[in-house]
C-alpha positions as CSV (number, residue, x, y, z in Angstrom):
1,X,-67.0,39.8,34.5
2,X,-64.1,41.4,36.8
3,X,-63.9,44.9,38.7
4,X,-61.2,47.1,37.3
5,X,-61.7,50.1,39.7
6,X,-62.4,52.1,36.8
7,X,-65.5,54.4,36.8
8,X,-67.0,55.1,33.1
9,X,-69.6,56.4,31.7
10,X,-71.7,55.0,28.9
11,X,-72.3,57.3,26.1
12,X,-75.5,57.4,23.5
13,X,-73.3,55.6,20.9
14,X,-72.3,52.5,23.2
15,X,-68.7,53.7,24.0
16,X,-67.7,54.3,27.6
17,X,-66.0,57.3,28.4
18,X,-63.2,56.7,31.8
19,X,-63.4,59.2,34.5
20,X,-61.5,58.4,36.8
21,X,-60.1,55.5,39.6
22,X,-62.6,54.5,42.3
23,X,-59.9,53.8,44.5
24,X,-56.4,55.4,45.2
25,X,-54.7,54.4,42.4
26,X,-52.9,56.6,40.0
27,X,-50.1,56.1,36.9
28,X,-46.6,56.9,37.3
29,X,-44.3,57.6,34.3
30,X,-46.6,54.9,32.6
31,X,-46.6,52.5,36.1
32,X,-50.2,51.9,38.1
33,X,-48.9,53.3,41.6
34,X,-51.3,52.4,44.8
35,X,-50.4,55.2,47.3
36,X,-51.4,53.6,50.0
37,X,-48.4,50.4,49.7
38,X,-46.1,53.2,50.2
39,X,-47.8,54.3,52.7
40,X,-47.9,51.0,54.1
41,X,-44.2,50.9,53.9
42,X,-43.2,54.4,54.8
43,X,-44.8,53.6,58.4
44,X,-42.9,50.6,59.2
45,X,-39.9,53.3,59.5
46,X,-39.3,53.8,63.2
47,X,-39.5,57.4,63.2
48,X,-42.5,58.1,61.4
49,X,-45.5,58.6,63.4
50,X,-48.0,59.2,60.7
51,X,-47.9,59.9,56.8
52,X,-49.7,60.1,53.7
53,X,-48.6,59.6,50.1
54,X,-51.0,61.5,47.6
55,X,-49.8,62.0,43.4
56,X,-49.5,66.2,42.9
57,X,-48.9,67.1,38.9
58,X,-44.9,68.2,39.3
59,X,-42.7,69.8,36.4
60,X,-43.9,69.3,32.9
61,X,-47.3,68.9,34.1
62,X,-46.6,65.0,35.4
63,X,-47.7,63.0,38.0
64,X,-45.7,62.4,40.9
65,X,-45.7,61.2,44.2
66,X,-45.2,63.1,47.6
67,X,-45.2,62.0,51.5
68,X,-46.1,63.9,53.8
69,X,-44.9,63.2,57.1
70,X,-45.0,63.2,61.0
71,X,-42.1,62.1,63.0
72,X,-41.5,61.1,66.4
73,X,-38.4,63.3,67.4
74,X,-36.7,65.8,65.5
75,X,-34.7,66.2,63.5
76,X,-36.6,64.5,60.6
77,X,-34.9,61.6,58.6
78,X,-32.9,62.5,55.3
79,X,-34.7,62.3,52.1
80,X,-32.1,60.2,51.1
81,X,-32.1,57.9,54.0
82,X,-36.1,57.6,53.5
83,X,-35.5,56.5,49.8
84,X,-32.9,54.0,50.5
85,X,-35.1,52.3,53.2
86,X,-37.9,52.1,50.2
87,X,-36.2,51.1,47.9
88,X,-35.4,47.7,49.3
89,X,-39.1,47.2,49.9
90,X,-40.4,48.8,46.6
91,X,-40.0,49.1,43.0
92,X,-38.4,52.2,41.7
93,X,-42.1,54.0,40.4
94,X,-43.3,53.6,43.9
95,X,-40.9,55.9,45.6
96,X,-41.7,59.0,46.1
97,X,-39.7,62.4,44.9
98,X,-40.6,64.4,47.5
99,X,-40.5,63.9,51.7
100,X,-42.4,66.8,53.6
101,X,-42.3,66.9,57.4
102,X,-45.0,68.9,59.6
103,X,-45.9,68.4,63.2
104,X,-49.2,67.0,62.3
105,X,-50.8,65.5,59.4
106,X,-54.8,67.3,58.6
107,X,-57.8,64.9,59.8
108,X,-61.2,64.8,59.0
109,X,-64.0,64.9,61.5
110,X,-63.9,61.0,61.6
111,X,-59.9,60.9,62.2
112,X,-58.8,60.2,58.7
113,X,-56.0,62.1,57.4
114,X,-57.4,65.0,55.1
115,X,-55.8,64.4,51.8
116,X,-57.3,67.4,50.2
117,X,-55.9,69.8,52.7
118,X,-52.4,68.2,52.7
119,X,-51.2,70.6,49.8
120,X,-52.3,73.3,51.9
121,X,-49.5,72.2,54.8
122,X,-46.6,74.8,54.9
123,X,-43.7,72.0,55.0
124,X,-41.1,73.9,57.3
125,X,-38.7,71.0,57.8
126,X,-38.9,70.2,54.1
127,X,-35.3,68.5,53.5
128,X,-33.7,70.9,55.8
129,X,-31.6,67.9,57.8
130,X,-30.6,66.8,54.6
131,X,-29.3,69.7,52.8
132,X,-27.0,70.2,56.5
133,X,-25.7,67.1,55.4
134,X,-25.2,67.3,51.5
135,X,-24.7,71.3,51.0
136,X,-23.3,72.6,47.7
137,X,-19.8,72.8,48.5
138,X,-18.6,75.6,45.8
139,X,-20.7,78.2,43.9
140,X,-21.0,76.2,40.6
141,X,-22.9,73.6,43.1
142,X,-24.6,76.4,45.0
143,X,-26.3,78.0,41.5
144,X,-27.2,74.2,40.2
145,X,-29.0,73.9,43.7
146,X,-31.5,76.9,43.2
147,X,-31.6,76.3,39.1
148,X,-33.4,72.6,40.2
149,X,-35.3,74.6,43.1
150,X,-36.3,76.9,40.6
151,X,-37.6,73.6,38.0
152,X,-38.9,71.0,40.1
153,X,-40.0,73.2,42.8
154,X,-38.2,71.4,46.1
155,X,-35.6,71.7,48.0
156,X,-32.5,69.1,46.7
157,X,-29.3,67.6,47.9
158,X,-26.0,67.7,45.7
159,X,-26.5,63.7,45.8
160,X,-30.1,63.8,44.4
161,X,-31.2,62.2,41.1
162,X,-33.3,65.2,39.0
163,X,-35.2,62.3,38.2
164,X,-36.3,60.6,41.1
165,X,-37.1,64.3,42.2
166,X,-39.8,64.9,39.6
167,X,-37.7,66.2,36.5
168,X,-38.6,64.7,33.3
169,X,-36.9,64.8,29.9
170,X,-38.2,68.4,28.7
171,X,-37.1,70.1,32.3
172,X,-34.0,68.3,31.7
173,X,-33.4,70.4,28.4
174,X,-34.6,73.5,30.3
175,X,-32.2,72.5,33.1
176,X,-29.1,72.4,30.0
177,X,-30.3,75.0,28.5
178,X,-30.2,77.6,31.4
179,X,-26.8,76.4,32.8
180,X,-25.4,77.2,29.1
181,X,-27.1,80.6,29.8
182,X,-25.7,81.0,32.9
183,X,-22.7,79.3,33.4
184,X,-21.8,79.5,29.9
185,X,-21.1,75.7,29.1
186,X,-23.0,73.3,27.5
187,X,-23.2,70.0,28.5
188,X,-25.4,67.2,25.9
189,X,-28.1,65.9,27.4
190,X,-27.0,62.0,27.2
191,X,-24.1,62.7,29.5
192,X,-26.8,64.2,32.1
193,X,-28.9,61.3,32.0
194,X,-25.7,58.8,33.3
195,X,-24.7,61.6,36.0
196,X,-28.4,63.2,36.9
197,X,-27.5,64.6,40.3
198,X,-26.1,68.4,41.2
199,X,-22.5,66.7,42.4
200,X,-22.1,65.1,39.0
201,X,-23.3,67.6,36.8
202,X,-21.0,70.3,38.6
203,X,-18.1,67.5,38.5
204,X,-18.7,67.7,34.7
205,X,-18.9,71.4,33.9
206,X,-16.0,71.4,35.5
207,X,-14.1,69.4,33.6
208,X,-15.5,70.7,30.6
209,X,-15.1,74.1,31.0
210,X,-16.1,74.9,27.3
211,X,-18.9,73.9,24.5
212,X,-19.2,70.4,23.4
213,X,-20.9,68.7,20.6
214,X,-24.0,66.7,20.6
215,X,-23.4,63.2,19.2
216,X,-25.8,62.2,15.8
217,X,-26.5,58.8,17.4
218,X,-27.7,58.7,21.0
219,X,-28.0,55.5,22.6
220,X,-31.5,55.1,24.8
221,X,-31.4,51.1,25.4
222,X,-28.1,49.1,24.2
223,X,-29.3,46.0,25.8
224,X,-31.0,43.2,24.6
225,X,-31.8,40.4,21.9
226,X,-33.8,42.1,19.3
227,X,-32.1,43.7,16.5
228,X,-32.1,47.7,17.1
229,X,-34.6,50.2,16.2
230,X,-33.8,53.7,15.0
231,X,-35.6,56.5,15.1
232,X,-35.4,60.1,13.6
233,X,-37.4,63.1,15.7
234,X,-39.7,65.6,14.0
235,X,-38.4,68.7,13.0
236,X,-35.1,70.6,14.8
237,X,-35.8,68.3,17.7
238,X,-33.8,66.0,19.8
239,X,-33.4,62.6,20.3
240,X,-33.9,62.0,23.8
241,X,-37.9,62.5,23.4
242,X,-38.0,59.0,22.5
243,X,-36.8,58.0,25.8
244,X,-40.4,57.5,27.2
245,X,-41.2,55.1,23.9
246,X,-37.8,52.9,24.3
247,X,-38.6,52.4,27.9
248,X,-42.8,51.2,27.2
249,X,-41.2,48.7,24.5
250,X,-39.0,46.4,26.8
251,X,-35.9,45.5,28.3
252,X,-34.9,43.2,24.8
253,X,-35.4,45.8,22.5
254,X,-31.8,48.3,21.7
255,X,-33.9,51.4,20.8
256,X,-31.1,54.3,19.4
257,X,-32.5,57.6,18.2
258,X,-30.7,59.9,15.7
259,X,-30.0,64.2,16.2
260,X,-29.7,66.2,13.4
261,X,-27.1,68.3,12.8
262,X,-26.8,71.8,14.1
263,X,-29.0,72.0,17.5
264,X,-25.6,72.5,19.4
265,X,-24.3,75.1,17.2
266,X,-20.8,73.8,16.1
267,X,-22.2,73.1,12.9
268,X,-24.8,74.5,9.9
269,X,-28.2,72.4,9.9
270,X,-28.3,70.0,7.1
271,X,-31.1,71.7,4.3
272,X,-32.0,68.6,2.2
273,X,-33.8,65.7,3.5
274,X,-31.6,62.9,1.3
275,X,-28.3,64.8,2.6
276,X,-29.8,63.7,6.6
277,X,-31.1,60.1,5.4
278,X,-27.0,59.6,4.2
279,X,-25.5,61.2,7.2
280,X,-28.1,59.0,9.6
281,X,-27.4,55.8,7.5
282,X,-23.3,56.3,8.4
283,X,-24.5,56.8,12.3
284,X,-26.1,53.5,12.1
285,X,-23.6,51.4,10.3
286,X,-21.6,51.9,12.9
287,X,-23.6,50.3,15.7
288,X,-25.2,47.6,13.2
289,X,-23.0,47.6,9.9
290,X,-25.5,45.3,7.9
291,X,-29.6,44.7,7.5
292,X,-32.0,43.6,8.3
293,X,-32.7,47.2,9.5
294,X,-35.6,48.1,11.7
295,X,-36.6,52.3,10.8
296,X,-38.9,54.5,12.4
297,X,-39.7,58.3,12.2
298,X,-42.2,60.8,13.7
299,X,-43.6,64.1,11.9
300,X,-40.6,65.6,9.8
301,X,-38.7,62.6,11.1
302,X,-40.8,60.1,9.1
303,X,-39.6,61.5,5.6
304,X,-36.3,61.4,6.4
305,X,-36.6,57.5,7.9
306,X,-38.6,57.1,4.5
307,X,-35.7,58.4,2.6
308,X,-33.1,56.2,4.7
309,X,-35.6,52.8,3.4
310,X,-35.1,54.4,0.2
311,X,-30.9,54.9,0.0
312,X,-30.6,51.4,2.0
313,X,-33.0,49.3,-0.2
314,X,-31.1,51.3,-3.3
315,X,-27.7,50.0,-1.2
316,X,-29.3,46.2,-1.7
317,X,-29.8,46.3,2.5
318,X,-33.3,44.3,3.7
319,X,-35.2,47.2,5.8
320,X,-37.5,44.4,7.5
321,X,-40.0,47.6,9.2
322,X,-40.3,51.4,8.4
323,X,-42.5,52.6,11.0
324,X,-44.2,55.7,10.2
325,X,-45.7,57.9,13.2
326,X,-47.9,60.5,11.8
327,X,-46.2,62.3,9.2
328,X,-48.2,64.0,6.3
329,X,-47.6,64.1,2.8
330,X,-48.1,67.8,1.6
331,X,-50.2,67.3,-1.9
332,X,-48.2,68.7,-5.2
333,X,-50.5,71.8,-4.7
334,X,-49.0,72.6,-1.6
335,X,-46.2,71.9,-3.0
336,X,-46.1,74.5,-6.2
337,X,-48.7,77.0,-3.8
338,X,-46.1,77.5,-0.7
339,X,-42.7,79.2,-1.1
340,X,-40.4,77.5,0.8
341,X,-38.7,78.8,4.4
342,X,-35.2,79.7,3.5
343,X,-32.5,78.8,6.1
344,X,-31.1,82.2,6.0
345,X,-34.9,84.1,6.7
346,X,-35.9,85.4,10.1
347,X,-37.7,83.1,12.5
348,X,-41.0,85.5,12.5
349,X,-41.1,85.7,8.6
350,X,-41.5,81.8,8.5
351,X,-44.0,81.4,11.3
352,X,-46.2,84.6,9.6
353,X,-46.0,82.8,5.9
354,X,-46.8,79.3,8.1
355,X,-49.8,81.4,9.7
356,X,-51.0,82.9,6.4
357,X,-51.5,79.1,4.8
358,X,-52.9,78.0,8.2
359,X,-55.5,80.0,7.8
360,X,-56.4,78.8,4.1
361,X,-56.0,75.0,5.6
362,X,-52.9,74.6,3.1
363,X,-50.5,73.5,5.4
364,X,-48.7,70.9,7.2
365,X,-48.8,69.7,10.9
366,X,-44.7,70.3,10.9
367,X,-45.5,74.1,10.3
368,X,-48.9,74.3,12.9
369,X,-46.3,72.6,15.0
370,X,-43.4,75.3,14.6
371,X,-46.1,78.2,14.8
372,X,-47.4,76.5,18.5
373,X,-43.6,76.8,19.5
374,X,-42.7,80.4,18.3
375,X,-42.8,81.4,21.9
376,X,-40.2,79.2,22.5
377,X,-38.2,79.4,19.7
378,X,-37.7,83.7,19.9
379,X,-35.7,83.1,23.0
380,X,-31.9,83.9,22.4
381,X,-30.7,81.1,23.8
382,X,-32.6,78.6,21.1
383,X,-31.2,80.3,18.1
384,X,-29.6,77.1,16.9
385,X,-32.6,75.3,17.2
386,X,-34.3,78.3,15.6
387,X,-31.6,77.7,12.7
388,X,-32.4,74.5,12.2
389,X,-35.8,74.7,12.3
390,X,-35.8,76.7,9.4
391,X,-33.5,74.5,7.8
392,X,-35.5,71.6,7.7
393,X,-38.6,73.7,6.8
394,X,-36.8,73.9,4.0
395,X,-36.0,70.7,3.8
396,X,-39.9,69.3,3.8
397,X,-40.9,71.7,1.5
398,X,-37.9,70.9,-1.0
399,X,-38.3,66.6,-0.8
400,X,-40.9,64.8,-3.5
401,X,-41.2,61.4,-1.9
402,X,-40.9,58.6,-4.8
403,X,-42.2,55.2,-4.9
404,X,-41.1,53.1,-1.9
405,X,-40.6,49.0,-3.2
406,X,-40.9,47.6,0.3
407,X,-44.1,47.9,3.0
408,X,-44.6,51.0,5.0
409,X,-46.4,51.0,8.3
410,X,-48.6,53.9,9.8
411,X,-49.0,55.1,12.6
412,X,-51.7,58.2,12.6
413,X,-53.4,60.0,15.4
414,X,-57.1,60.4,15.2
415,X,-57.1,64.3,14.9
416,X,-56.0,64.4,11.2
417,X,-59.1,62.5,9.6
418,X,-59.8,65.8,8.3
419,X,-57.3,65.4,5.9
420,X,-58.5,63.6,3.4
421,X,-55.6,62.3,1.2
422,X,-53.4,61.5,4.0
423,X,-53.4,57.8,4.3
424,X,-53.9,57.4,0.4
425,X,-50.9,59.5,0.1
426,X,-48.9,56.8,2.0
427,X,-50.5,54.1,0.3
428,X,-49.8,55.1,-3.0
429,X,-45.9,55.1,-2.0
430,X,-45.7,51.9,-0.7
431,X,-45.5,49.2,-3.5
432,X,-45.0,46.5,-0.7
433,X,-48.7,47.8,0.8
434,X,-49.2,49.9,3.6
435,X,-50.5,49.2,7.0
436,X,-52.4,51.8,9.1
437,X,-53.2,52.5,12.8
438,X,-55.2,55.1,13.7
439,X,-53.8,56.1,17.8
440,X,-56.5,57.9,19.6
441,X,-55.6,61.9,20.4
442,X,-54.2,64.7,18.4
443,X,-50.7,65.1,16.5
444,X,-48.8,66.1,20.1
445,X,-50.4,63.3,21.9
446,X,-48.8,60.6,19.8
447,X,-45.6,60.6,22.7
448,X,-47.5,61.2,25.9
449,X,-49.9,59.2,27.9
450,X,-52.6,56.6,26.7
451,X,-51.7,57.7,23.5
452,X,-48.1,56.8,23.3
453,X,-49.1,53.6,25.6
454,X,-51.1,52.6,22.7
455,X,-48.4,53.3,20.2
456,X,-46.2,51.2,22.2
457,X,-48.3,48.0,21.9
458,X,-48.8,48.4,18.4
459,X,-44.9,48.9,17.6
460,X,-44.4,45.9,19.7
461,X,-46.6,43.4,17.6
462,X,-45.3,45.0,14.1
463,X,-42.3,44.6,15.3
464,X,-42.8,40.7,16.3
465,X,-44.0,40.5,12.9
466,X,-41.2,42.2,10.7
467,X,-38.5,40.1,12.9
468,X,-40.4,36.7,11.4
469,X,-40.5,38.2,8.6
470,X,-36.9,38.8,8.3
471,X,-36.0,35.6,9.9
472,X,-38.3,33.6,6.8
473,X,-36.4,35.5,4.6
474,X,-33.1,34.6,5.7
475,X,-33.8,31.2,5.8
């Protein structure tokens, strides 16, 4: 009926199976991005001669978009100055994080630049006008410069966003992390995100000039005319990885996300899942001190949203949606079978117990989760998240779930079909009824890509529907 530009294949079952674009076009953080419109816009510059704009997979394996360029005297233009004059002509995805200038872009036999040979191009001009201009100007400046060399692999100005350069939220944390290595300061990750460029950040380790706490409640969209949502992260993980998910639902919908205690080290991990639910209810009274309340959770996350329904609907508060994004129920047998990860056992005790009842199919998601991360969390400089991973270890295996009065809604990806009383575990719970969506991919792929695309439209509607829901209620 229409062309999409899509190429497919049709399988023996009837299902197509995408391949890849016809054309140019390729997806930026979640955006459909035509290369060739920047392009377009990048020559009407009067010193550009020629350029290309191709997507190369940048830090944490993402798409992002780079020019090359040719210019007609030299210097070459500022990065900066490039960026400004696109961004009146383009929307923010369309810009690309990274300007290389050569004396000549690759062309084919028939005079067409060579796009497959452009990665090949040593870039010896690469930003070096622009750093002249914007240089560090002390050494706390001069070590962030070669820490986000180091990360997104380009050259940067003390004036550049991290983000518009390629960083996403996970080299962000890396970014944190290795300043608190280095410098010996730790700065929490919401205040980066309002000052993402080397200038700020230095401006704020300055002014720090010690530790500081991570807040509980972390605000990823304030705006708009929807009541707020709240969500809890899986296990010893932090808020901000819902950023991606608050952005794909929409400029009315406040999205907040809640951070357990203990990742920043100023204070012991909470070990009981009802102790969390009370300290996360008290976070957010204070934004929104009365129902209806919209809940949500993901892995570890989702028991302890399903404990907050519990303690608020006990309170006589209306939770109008609890949202539940692929978190397993272990069976009683798992229950009575696995001795639980104290708080105060090593980190490679846990994971070898967790790889013992992996290999007897006995276990949770959380724990094949914690056991894929080992290598991460053995590092020195995550012992705090290491605590509080074992902490809420603990914690899962500790916490009976009881019967919930209200509705639950489920979220599951498609890789845990395998386990067979997952869904009827959920639906015996829920004495309001339970409503399920499978989401295509595996446990991990629930908050990246198609996958968390898909999760986002889905959240959308059930959320349309729990607001007139709420709003029949009331009236």
């Amino acid at each position: 009926m229409y062309g999409t530009g899509d190429q497919v294949r049709r399988l023996a079952d009837g299902s197509l199976q995408w391949i890849g674009r016809m054309d140019g076009q390729v997806k930026i953080r979640g955006v459909r991005v035509e290369p060739g419109e920047v392009e377009v816009a990048l020559a009407r510059y009067p010193k550009v001669r020629q350029c290309a704009v191709v997507a190369q997979e940048g830090a944490g394996r993402e798409q992002r978009l780079v020019a090359y360029l040719s210019v007609f005297e030299t210097p070459p233009p500022p990065a900066a100055e490039l960026r400004r004059f696109l961004a009146e002509r383009l929307p923010d995805p369309l810009i690309p994080s990274s300007f290389l200038f050569c004396s000549e872009l690759p062309l084919t036999p028939t005079g067409k630049v060579d796009r497959l040979s452009l990665q090949t191009i040593a870039g010896t001009d690469r930003h070096i006008h622009e750093l002249r201009e914007t240089r560090p100007i002390d050494p706390i400046e001069a070590r962030l410069a070669l820490l986000w060399r180091k990360l997104l692999d380009t050259a940067a100005g003390v004036n550049d966003n991290f983000f518009a350069l390629g960083g996403t939220s996970y080299t962000a944390v890396v970014l944190l992390a290795r300043v608190a290595e280095e410098l010996g300061i730790t700065v929490p990750l919401i205040v980066f995100f309002s000052g993402p460029t080397i200038e700020q950040l230095a401006e704020e380790l300055r002014r720090r000039g010690g530790l500081t706490r991570e807040p509980a409640l972390v605000t990823l969209r304030a705006e708009g005319s929807y009541p707020p949502l709240f969500c809890v992260p899986p296990a010893a993980s932090m808020a901000v990885q819902f950023q991606a998910l608050a952005d794909l639902l929409g400029p009315d919908q406040p999205f907040y996300a809640l951070q357990p205690a203990g990742l920043d080290g100023h204070e012991p991990p909470q070990k009981q899942v009802e102790d969390m639910a009370a300290h996360y209810i008290r976070e957010i009274r204070t934004v929104q001190p009365a129902g209806p309340y919209f809940l949500g959770g993901r892995c570890f996350g989702g028991l302890v949203a399903f404990e907050m329904a519990q303690q608020l609907t006990a309170a006589g508060e209306h939770v109008a949606l609890l949202a539940i994004f692929d978190t397993i129920l272990l069976p009683e047998w798992v229950h009575r079978g696995v001795r639980p990860v104290g708080a105060g056992d090593p980190i490679w005790h846990a994971f070898l117990r967790v790889f013992h009842h992996l290999r007897q199919g006995r276990i949770s998601l959380v724990a094949r989760a914690a056991w894929a991360e080992a290598n991460i969390l053995v590092n020195p400089r995550f012992r705090h998240v290491r605590r509080a991973l074992n902490a809420h270890l603990w914690a899962r295996a500790q916490y009976v779930p009881r019967p919930y009065p209200g509705k639950i809604t489920l979220f599951r990806s498609g890789s845990v079909d395998r386990i067979p009383d997952y869904q009827r575990a959920w639906a015996g719970l829920a004495a309001g009824g339970l409503e399920a969506c499978v989401i295509p991919g595996s446990h991990h792929d629930l908050m990246t890509g198609k996958s968390l695309e898909l999760l986002a439209r889905h959240l959308q509607l059930c959320l349309e529907r729990a607001r007139s829901r709420s709003e029949e209620r009331a009236a």
